[in-house]
SESENU-597049 format. One line per field, with one value per residue (C-alpha): residue number from 1; z, y, x. Coordinates in Angstrom, 1 decimal, always signed. Layout:
// residues N
n: (NUM / ...);
w: (Z / ...);
v: (Y / ...);
u: (X / ...);
This chain:
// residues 278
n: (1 / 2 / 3 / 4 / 5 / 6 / 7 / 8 / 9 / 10 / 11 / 12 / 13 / 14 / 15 / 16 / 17 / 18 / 19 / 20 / 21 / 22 / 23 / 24 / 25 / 26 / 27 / 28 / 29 / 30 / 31 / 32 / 33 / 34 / 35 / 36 / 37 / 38 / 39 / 40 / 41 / 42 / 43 / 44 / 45 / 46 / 47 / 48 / 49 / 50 / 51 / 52 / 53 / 54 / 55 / 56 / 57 / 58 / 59 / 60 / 61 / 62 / 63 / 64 / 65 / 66 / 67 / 68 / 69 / 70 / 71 / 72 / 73 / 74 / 75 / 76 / 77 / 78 / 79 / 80 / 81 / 82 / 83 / 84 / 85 / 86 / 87 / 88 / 89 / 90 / 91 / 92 / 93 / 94 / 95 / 96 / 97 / 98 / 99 / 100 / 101 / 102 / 103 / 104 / 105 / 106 / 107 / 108 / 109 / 110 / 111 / 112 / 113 / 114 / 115 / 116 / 117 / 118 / 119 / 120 / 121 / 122 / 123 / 124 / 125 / 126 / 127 / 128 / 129 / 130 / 131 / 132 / 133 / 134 / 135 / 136 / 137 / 138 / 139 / 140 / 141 / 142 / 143 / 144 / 145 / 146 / 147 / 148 / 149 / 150 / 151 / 152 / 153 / 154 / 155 / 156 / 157 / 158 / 159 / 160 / 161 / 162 / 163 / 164 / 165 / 166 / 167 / 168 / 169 / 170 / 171 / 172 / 173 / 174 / 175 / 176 / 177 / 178 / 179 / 180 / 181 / 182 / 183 / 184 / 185 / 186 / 187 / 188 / 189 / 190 / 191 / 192 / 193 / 194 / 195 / 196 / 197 / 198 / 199 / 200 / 201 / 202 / 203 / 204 / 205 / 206 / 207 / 208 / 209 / 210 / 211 / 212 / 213 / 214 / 215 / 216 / 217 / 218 / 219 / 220 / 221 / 222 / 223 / 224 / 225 / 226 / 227 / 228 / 229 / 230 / 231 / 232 / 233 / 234 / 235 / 236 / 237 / 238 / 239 / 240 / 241 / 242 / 243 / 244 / 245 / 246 / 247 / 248 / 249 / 250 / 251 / 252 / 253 / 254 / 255 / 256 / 257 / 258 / 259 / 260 / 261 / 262 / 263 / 264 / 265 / 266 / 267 / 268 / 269 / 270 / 271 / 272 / 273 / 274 / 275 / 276 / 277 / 278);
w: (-49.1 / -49.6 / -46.3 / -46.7 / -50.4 / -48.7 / -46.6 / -49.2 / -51.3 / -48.4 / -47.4 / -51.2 / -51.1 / -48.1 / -49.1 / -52.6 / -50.3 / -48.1 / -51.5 / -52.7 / -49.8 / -49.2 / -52.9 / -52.2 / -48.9 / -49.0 / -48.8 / -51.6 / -51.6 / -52.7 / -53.3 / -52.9 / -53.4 / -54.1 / -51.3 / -51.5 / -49.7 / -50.4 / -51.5 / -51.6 / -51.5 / -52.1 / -55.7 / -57.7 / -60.1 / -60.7 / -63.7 / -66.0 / -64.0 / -65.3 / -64.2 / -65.2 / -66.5 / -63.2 / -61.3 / -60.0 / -60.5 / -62.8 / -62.0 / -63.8 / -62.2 / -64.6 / -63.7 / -66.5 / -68.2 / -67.3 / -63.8 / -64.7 / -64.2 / -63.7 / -60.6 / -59.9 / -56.7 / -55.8 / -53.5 / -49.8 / -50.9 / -51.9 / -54.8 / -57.2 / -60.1 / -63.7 / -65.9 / -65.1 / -67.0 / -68.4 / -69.5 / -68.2 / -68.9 / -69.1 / -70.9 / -70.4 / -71.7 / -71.8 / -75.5 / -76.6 / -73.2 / -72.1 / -71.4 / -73.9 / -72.3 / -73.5 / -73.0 / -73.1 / -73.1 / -76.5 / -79.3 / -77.7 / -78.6 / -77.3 / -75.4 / -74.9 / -71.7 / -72.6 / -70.4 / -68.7 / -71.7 / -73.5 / -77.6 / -79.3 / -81.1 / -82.7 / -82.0 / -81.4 / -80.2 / -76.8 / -76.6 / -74.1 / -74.0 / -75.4 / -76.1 / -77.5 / -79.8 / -81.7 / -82.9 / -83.2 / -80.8 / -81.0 / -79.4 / -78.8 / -78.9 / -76.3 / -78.5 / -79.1 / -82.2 / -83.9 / -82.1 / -83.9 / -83.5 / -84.4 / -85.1 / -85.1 / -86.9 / -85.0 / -87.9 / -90.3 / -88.4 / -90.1 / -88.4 / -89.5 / -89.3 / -88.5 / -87.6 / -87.3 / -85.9 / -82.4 / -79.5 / -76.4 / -77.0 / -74.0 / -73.9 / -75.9 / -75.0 / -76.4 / -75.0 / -74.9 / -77.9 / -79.9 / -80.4 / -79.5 / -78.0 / -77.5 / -75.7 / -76.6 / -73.7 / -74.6 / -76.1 / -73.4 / -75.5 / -75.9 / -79.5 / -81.1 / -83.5 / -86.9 / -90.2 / -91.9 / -90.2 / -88.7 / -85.2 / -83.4 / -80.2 / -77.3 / -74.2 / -74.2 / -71.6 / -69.7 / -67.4 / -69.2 / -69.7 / -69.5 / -68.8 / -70.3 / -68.9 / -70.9 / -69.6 / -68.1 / -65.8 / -68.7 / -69.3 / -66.8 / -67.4 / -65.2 / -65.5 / -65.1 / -63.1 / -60.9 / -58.2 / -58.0 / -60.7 / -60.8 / -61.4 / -63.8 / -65.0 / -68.2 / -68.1 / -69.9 / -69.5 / -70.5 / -66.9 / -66.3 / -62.6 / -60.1 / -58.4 / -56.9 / -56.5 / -55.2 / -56.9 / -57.8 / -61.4 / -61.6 / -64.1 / -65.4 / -63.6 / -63.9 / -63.6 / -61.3 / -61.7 / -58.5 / -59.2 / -57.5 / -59.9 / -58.9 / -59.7 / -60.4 / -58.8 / -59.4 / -58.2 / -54.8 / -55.7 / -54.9 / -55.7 / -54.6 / -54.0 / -55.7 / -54.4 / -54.2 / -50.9 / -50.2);
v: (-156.3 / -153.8 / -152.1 / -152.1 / -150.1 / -148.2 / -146.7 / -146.1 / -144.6 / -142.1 / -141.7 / -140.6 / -138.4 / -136.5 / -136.3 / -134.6 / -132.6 / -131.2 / -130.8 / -128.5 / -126.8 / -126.4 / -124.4 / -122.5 / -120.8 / -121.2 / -117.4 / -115.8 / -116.1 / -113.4 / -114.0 / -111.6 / -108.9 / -108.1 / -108.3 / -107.6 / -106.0 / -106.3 / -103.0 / -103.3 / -106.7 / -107.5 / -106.7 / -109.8 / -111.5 / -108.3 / -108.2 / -105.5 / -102.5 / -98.8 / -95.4 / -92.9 / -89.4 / -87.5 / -90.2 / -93.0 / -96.5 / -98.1 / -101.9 / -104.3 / -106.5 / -110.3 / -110.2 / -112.2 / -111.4 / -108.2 / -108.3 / -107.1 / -103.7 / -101.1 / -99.5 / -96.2 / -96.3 / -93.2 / -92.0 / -91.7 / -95.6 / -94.6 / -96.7 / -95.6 / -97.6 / -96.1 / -98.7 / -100.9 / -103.8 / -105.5 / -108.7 / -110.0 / -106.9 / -107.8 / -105.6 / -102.0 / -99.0 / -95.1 / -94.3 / -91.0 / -89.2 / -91.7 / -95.2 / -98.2 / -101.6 / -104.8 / -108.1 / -110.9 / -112.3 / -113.6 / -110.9 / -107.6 / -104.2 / -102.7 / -99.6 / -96.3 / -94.2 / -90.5 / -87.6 / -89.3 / -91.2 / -94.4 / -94.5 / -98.4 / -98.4 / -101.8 / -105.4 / -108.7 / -112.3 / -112.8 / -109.7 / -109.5 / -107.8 / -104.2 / -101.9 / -98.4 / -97.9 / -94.3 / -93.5 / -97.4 / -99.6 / -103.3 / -106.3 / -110.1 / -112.5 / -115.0 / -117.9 / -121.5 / -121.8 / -118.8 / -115.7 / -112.7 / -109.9 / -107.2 / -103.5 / -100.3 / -96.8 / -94.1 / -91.6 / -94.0 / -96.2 / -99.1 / -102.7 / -104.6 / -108.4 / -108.6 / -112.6 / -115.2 / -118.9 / -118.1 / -120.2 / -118.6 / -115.0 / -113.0 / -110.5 / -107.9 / -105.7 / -103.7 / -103.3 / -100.0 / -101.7 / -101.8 / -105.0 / -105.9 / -109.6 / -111.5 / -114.9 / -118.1 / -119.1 / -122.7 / -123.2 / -122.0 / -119.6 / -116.2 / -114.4 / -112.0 / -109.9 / -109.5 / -108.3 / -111.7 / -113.0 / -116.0 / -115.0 / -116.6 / -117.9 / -115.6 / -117.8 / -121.8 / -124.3 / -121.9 / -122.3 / -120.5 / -117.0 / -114.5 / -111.0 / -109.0 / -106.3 / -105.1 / -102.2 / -100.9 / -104.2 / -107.2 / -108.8 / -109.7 / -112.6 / -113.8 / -117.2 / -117.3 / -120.3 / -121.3 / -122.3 / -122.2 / -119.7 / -117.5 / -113.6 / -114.2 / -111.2 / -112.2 / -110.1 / -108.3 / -111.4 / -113.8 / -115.4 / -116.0 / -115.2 / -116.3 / -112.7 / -114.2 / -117.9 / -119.3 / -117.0 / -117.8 / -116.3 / -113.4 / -110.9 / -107.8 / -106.3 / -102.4 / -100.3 / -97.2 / -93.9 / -94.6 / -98.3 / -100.1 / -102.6 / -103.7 / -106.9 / -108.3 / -111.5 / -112.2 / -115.4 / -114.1 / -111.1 / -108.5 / -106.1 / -106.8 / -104.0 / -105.4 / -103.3 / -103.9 / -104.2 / -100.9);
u: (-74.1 / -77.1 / -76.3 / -72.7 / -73.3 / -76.0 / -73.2 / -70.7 / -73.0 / -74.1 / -70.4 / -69.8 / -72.6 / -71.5 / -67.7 / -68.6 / -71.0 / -68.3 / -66.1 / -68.8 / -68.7 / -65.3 / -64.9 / -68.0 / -67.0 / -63.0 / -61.8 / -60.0 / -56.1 / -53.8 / -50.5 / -47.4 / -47.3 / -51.2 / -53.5 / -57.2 / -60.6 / -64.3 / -65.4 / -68.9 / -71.0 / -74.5 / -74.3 / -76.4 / -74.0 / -71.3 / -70.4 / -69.2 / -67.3 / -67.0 / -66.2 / -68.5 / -68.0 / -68.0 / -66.0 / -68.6 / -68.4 / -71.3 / -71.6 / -73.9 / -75.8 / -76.4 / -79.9 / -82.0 / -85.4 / -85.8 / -84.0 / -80.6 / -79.7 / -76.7 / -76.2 / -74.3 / -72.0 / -70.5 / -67.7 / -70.1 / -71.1 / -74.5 / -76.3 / -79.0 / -80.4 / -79.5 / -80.7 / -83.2 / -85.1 / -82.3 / -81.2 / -77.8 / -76.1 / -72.8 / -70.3 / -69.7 / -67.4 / -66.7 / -68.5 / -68.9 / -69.4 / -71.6 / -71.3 / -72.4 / -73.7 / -74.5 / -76.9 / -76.0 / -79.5 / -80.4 / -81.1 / -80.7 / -79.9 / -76.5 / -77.1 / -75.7 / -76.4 / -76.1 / -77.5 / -79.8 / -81.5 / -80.8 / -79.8 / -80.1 / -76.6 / -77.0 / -78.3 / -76.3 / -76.9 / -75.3 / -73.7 / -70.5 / -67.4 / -66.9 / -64.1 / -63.6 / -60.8 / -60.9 / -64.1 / -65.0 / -67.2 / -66.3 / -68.1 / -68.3 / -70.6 / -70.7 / -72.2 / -70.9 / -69.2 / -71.6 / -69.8 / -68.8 / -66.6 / -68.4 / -67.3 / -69.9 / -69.0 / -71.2 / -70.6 / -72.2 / -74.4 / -72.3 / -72.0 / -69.1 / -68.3 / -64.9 / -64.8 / -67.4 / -67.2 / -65.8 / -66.1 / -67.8 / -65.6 / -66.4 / -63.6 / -61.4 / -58.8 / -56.6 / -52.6 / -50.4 / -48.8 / -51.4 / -52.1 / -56.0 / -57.1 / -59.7 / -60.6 / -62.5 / -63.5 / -64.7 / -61.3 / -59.4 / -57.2 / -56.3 / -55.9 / -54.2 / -56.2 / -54.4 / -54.6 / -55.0 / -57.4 / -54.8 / -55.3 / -53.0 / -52.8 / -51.1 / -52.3 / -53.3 / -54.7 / -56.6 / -59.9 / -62.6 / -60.8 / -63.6 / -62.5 / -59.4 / -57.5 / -54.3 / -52.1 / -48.4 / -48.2 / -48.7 / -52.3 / -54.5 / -56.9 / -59.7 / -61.3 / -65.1 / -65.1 / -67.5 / -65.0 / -61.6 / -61.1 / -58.3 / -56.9 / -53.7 / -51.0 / -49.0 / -46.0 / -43.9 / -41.5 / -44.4 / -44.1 / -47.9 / -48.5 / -51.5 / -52.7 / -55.6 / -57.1 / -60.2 / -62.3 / -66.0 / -67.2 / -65.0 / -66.0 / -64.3 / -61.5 / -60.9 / -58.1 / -57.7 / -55.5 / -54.2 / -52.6 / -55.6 / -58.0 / -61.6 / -62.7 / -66.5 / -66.9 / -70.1 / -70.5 / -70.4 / -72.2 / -69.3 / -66.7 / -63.5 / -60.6 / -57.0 / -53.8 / -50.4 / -48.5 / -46.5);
């Protein structure tokens, strides 16, 4: 009997083994109409996506304890470091000229890259997503049941409270409606923003929506899974479409003037290159 379980046991072993394995290296699926590329790889844990001032894409690498940093990419491929010394950045967006960033980290200061130099706008716990809307800076906290939503004037300095209590929020967006969202990620739900303070839901039963994208096409929703998470559209119709599958950690996806997104996915430390069939 004690060789017999001996084998089972081992045979159990290796089948969750070759499970593992199977998620970890099963390629990326697209379905119709999109089809994808890698754009550039050996990035460490992408995360947040931007595109600078003069046209280059800023990507943040989830480094922690000092190990995270943004890295400029520009059109030839070549990579320079712009901020260094960072931990787990995780969230930027076009501020003021610049570009603000944020750590997700612990207590850390939000950043904002300006000329060269780099301005503390404000401090947070767990700071993640970030969105620009008029002259106003929001952010999330990615913190179990403690998250806030938290808005920053530039002209005053002020830091405003907007909600409190949130569950793992990671991401807000903002859609050519006007309506901004948000996501709990631990709750598996997507919010609507509104003026008294209900907030109700837009998107249930969800894998661990992390990063939100809202423009012409519907919302897109990416689930920061560590295998077998998924790119999602929401449209117009409210159909809720599978883009891509099979992903690993995807992170923020970003929108391009000529139709084309890239997507983070950090947990195989890449960019990827989203189009849609011609």
């Amino acid at each position: 009997m004690g060789l017999i379980f001996g084998i089972l046991m081992a045979a159990a072993v290796l089948a969750g083994a070759g499970y593992m394995g199977w998620q970890h290296f099963y390629p990326v699926s697209a379905e119709a109409p999109w089809r994808y590329r890698v754009l550039h790889s050996g990035i460490t844990k992408a995360s947040a996506l931007v595109m600078d001032t003069q046209g280059d894409l800023l990507v943040a690498e989830e480094g922690r304890e000092g190990s995270g940093r943004i890295l400029r990419i520009a059109a030839d491929g070549t990579r320079s470091e712009v901020v260094v010394g960072l931990d787990k950045p995780d969230g930027m967006a076009v501020y003021r000229g610049g570009i603000a960033f944020s750590q997700e980290g612990g207590k850390r200061p939000v950043g904002w890259l300006y000329q060269g130099g780099v301005q503390r706008l404000f401090e947070g716990t767990n700071v993640q997503g970030l969105l620009v809307v008029g002259p106003y800076l929001y952010a999330l906290e990615d913190r179990k049941g403690e998250g806030r939503l938290l808005r920053y004037d530039p002209s005053s300095g002020q830091l405003s409270v907007l909600r409190e209590g949130l569950h793992e929020a990671e991401s807000l967006a903002r859609c050519p409606d006007g309506r901004m969202l948000y996501t709990e990620k631990a709750r598996g739900v997507i919010r609507v923003l509104a003026d008294d303070g209900t907030d109700p839901v837009l998107v249930d039963g969800l894998r661990e929506p992390s990063s939100l994208l809202c423009d012409a096409r519907g919302l897109w929703i990416s689930e920061d899974s560590t295998h077998l998470a998924r790119l999602l559209l929401l449209d117009e119709q409210g159909r809720l479409n599978l883009v891509l599958s099979h992903l690993r950690a995807p992170q923020q996806l970003l929108a391009r003037p000529d139709g084309t997104y890239l997507l983070a996915e950090g947990g195989r430390d890449r960019v990827l290159e989203l189009s849609p069939a011609p």
